[in-house]
C-alpha positions as CSV (number, residue, x, y, z in Angstrom):
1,X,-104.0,-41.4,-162.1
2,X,-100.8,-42.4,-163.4
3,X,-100.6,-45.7,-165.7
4,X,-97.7,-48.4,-165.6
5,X,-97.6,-50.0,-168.8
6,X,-95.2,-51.9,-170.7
7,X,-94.2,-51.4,-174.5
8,X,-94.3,-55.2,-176.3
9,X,-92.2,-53.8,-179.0
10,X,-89.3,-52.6,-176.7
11,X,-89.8,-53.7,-173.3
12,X,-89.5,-50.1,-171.9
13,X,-92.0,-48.8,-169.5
14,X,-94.1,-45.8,-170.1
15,X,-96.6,-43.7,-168.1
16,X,-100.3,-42.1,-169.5
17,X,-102.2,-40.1,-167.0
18,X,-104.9,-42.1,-168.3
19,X,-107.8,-39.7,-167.1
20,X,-106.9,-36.7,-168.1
21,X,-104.2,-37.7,-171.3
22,X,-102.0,-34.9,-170.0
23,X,-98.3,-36.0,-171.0
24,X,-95.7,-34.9,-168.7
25,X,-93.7,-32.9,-171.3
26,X,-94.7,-31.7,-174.8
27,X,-91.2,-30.8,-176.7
28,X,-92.3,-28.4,-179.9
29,X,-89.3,-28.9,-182.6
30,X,-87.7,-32.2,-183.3
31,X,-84.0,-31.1,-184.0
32,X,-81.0,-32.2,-182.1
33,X,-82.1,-29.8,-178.7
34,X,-85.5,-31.2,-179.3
35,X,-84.5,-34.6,-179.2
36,X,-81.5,-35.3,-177.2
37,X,-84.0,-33.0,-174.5
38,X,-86.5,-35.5,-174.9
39,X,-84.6,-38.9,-174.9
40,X,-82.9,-37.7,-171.7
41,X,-87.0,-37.1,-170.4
42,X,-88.2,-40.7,-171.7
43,X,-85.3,-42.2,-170.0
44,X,-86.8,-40.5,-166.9
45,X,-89.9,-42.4,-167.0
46,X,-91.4,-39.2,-168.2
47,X,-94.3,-39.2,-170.9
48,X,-92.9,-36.7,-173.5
49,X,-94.5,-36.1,-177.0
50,X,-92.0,-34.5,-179.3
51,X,-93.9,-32.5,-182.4
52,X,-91.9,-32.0,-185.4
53,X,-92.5,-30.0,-188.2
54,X,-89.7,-31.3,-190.0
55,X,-88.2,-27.7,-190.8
56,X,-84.6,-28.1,-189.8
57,X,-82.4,-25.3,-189.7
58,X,-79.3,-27.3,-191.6
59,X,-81.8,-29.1,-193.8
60,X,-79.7,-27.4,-196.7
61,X,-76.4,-28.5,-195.5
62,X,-75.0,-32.3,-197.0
63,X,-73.0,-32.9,-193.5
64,X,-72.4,-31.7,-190.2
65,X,-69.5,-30.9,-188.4
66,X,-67.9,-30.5,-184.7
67,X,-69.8,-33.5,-183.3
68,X,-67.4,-35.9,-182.1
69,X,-68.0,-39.8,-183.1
70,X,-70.0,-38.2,-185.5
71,X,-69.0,-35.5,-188.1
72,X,-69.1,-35.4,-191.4
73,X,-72.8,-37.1,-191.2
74,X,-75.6,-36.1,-192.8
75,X,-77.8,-34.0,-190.8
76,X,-80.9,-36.4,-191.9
77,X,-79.0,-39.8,-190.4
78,X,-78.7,-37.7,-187.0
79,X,-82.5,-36.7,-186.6
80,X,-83.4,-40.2,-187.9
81,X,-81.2,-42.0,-185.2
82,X,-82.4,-39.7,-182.8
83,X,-86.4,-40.4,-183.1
84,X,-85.2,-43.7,-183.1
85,X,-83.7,-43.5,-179.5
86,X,-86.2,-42.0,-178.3
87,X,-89.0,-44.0,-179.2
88,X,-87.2,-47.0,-178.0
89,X,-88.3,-45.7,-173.9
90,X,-91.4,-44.9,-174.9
91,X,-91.6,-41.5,-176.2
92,X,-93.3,-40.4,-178.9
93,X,-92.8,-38.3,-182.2
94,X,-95.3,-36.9,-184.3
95,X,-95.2,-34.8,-187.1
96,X,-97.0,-31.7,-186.8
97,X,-96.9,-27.9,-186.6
98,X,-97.3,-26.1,-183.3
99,X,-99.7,-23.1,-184.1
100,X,-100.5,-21.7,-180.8
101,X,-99.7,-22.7,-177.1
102,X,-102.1,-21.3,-173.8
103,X,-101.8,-21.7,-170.0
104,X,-104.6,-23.0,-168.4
105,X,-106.1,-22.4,-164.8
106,X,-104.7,-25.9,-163.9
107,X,-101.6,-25.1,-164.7
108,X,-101.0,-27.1,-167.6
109,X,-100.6,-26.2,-171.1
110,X,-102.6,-26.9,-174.1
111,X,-101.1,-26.8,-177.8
112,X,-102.7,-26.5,-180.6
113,X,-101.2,-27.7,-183.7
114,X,-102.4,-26.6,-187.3
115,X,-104.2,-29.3,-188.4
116,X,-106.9,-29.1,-185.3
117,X,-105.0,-31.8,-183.2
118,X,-105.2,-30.3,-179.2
119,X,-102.0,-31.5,-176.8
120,X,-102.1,-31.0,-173.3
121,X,-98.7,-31.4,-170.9
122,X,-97.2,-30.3,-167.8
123,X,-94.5,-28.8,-169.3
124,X,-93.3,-27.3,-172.3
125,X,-89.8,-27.1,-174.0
126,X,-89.5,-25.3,-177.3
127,X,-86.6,-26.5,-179.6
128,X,-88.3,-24.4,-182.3
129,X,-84.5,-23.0,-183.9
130,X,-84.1,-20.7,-186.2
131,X,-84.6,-18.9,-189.2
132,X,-81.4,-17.7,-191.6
133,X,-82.9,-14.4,-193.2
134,X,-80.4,-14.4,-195.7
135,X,-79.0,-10.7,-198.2
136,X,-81.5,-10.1,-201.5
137,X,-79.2,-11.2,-204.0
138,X,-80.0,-13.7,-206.8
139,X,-78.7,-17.1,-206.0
140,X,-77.6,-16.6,-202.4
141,X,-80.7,-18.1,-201.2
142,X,-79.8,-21.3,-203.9
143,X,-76.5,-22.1,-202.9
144,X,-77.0,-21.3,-199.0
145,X,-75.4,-24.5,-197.2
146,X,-73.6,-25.3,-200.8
147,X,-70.9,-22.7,-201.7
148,X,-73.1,-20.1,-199.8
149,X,-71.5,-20.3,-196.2
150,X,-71.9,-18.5,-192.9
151,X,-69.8,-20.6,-190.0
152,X,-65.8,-21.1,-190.6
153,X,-66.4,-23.9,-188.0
154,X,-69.0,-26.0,-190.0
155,X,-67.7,-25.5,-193.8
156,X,-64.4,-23.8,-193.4
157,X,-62.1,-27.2,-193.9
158,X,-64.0,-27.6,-196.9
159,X,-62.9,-24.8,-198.7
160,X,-59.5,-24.9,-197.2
161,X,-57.4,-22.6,-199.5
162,X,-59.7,-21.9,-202.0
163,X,-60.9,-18.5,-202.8
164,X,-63.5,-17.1,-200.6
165,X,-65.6,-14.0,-200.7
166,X,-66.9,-12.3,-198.0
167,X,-70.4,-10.0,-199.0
168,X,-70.2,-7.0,-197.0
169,X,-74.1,-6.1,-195.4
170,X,-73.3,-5.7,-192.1
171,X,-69.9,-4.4,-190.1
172,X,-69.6,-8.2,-189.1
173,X,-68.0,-8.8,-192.3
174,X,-64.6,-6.8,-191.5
175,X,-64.6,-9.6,-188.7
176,X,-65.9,-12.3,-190.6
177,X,-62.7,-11.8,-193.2
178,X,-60.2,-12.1,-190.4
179,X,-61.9,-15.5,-189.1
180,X,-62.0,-17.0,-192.9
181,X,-58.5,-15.6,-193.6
182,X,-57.5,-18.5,-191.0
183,X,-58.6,-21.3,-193.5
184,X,-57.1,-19.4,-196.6
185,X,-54.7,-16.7,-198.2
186,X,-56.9,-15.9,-200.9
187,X,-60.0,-13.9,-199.2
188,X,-62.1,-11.1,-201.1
189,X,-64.1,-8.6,-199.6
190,X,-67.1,-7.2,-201.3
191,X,-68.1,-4.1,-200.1
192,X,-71.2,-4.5,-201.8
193,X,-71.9,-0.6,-201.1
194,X,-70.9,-0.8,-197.5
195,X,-67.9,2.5,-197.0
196,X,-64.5,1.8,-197.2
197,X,-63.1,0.5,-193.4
198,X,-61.1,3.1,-192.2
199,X,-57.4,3.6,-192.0
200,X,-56.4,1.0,-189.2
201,X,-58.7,-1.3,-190.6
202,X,-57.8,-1.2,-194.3
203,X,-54.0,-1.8,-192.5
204,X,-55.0,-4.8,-190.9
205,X,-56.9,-6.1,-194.0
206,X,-53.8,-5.7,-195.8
207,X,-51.5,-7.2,-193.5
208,X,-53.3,-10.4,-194.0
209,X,-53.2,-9.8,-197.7
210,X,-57.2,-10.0,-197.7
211,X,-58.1,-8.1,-201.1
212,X,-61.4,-5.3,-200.9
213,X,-63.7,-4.7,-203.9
214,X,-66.0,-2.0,-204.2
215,X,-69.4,-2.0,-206.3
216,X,-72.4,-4.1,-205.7
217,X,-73.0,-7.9,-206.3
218,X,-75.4,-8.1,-208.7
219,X,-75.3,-12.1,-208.8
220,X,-73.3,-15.5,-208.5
221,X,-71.9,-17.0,-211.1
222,X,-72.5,-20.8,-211.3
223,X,-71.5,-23.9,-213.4
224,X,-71.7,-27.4,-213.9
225,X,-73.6,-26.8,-210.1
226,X,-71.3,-25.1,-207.9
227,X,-70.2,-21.3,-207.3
228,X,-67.0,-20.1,-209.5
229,X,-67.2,-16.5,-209.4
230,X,-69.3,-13.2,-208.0
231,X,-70.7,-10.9,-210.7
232,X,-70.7,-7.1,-209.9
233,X,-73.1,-4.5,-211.2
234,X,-70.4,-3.3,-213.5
235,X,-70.4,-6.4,-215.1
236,X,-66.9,-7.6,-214.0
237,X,-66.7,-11.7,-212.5
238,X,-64.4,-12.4,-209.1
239,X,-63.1,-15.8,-209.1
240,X,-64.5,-17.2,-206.0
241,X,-65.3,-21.0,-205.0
242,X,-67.2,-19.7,-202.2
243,X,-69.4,-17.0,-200.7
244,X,-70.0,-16.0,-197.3
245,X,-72.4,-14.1,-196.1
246,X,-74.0,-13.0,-192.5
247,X,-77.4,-14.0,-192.1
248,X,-80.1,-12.3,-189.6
249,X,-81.1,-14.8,-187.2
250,X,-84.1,-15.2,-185.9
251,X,-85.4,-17.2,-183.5
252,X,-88.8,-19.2,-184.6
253,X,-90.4,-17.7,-181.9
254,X,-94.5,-17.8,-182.8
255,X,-95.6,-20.6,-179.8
256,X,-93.9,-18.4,-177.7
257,X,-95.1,-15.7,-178.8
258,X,-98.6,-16.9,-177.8
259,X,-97.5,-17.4,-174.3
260,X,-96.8,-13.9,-174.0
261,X,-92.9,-14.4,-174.4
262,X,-91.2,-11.7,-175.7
263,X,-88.1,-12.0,-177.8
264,X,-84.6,-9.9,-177.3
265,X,-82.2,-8.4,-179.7
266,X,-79.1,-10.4,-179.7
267,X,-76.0,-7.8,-180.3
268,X,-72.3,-8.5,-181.1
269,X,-70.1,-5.9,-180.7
270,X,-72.6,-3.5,-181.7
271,X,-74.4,-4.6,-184.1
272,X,-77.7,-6.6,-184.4
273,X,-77.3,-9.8,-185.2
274,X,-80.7,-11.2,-184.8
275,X,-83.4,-12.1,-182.3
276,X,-83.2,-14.9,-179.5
277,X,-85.9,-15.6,-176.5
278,X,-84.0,-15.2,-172.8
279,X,-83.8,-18.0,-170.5
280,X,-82.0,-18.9,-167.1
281,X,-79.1,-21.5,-167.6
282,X,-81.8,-24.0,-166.9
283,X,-83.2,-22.9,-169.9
284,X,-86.9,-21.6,-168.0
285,X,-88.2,-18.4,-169.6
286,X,-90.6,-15.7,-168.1
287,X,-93.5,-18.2,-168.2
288,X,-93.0,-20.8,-165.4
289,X,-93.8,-24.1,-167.2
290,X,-92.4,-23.4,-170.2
291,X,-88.4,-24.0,-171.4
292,X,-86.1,-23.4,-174.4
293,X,-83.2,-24.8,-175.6
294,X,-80.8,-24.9,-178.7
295,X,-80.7,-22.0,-181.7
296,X,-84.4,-20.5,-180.4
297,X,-82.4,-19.2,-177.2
298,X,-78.7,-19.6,-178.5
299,X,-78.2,-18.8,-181.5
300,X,-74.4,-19.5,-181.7
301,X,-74.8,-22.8,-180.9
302,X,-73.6,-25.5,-183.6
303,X,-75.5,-28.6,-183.7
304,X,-73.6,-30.9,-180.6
305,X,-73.8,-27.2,-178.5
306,X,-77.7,-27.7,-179.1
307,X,-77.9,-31.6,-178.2
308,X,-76.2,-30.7,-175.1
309,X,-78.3,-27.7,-174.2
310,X,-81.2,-30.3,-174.8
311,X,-80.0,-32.8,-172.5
312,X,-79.2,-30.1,-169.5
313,X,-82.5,-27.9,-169.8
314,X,-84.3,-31.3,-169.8
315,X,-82.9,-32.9,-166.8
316,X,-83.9,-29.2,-165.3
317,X,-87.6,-29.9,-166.6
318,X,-87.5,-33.0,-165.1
319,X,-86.1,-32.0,-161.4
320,X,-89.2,-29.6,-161.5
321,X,-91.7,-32.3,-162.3
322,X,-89.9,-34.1,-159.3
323,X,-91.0,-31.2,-157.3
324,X,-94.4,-31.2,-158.5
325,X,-94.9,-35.1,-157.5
326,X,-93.7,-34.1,-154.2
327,X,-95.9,-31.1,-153.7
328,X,-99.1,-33.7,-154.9
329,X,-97.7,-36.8,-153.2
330,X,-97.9,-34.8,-149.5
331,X,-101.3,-33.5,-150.5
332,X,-103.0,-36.4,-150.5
333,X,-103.2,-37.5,-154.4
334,X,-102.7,-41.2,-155.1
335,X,-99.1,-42.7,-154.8
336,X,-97.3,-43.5,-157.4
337,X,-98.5,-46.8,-159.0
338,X,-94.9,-48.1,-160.3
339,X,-94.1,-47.9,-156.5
340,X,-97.2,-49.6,-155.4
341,X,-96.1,-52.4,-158.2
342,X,-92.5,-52.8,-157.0
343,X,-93.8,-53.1,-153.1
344,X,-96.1,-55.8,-154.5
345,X,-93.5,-58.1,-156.2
């Protein structure tokens, strides 16, 4: 049976299923997809747990860009407003670590978090993100989201004619030199022991005026806490006020995993870029019951590209819930009691 209550603290309604303390969504990963996905559930009327592990992708970064009314904010002040909302209609956040998920016979999903705690929903969606695996060179990992870059679109105006070095590990860098050469003249390329580009390539390199260097990186040179140079094996020191680099992504896919959801190998223009779970546009993967949305699925998307995908994957969830009450409704199960309350007053 589904209860009606009222929150004294905010005046919102909320609904238990007070027998079987099944919540109507359960959303594993409390970033922007996580949360935007389920503040546009609790405005529903839905009962939606988000878990949060607290492991943010961006967590390294000191703002966020891209996000109009909002950028140059911290990525904290954007999570914290965003629990905020949410709890405000009645949903709840709790901090926790998803370990495994299962299908039962019902239907319904149980989740079992790390420290013993056993969820049960109708639903899942998994905003789990993911995980930069970033090149084995001393002090990359340090300054990653500092003076260590990946994304022209989140950090490029920052470093806005400054010198910038590109470490070669993959064939992306050839493109990721042309993309940074738009912010500024002075670009380096490390080939890092990656071969020389070829002839047409090396030509369009130097048309741009973006400069190669061959050897290896053996480190980054910092002082007074910021990047000012890259230090080859040979011992030699590039000027450079920042270093980007291309990161394997991939997706934070263990819950899933437990489902029996497979990941895919996300390619651009040949080359592997990472790992990413598949989904319809409605965000539903190969397990009916369970969704995805943000980095976990996309892994392209920038912070507002991940809020949004949160918001249009949960109004999907929802419409399938909808569905569900239906189906129940004409079988016979008791009616809704906020309608039974409304017909009373």
């Amino acid at each position: 049976m589904t209860r009606t209550s009222t929150t004294p603290a905010t005046g919102e309604i909320t609904h238990t299923d007070s027998t079987s303390g099944v919540h109507d969504v359960i959303v594993v990963g409390g970033g922007a997809a996580g949360l935007s996905g389920a503040l546009t559930l609790a405005r529903a009327r839905r009962s939606v747990l988000v878990v949060d592990a607290g492991r943010p992708r961006n967590a390294p970064a000191a703002h966020m860009h891209g996000y109009l009314s909002r950028d140059g904010e911290e990525p904290a002040g954007l999570l914290a407003a965003g629990r905020g909302e949410v709890t405000a209609y009645g949903g709840r956040v709790t901090q926790g670590t998803v370990e495994t998920a299962a299908r039962l016979a019902d239907g319904t999903f149980e989740v079992r978090l790390t420290d013993g705690r056993d969820l049960r929903a109708r639903r899942l969606l998994v905003t789990t993100g993911l995980v930069d695996e970033l090149p084995a060179v001393p002090g990359v990992a340090e300054r990653w989201g500092k003076d260590v870059l990946h994304c022209p679109y989140c950090h490029g105006w920052e470093v806005r004619d400054q010198a910038v070095g590109i470490l070669a590990t993959s064939p992306m860098a050839l493109h990721q030199a042309q993309m940074w050469r738009q912010w500024t003249d002075d670009v380096t390329l490390f080939l890092h022991g990656s071969p020389s580009p070829d002839a047409t390539t090396l030509a369009a390199l130097d048309a741009r005026g973006i400069t190669l260097v061959d050897g290896v990186v053996e480190s980054l040179d910092v002082q007074d806490g910021g990047l000012v140079g890259v230090r080859l094996e040979s011992g030699d020191v590039v000027p450079c006020a920042a270093l980007v680099v291309a990161p394997r992504f991939t997706a934070r896919s263990a819950v899933l995993e437990s489902l029996g959801i497979e990941t895919a190998e996300q390619v651009v223009d040949g080359t592997v870029v990472g790992t990413y779970v598949p989904a319809d546009p409605t965000g539903a993967t190969a397990l009916p019951g369970v969704h995805v949305a943000g980095n976990v699925t996309n892994l392209m998307a920038q912070v507002v590209g991940a809020a949004a995908a949160g918001v249009q994957v949960a109004a999907a969830i929802n419409g399938g819930l909808i569905a569900d009450d239906v189906r129940r409704a004409v079988a016979g199960h008791p009616a809704d009691t906020r309608q039974a309350s409304a017909d009373k007053g």
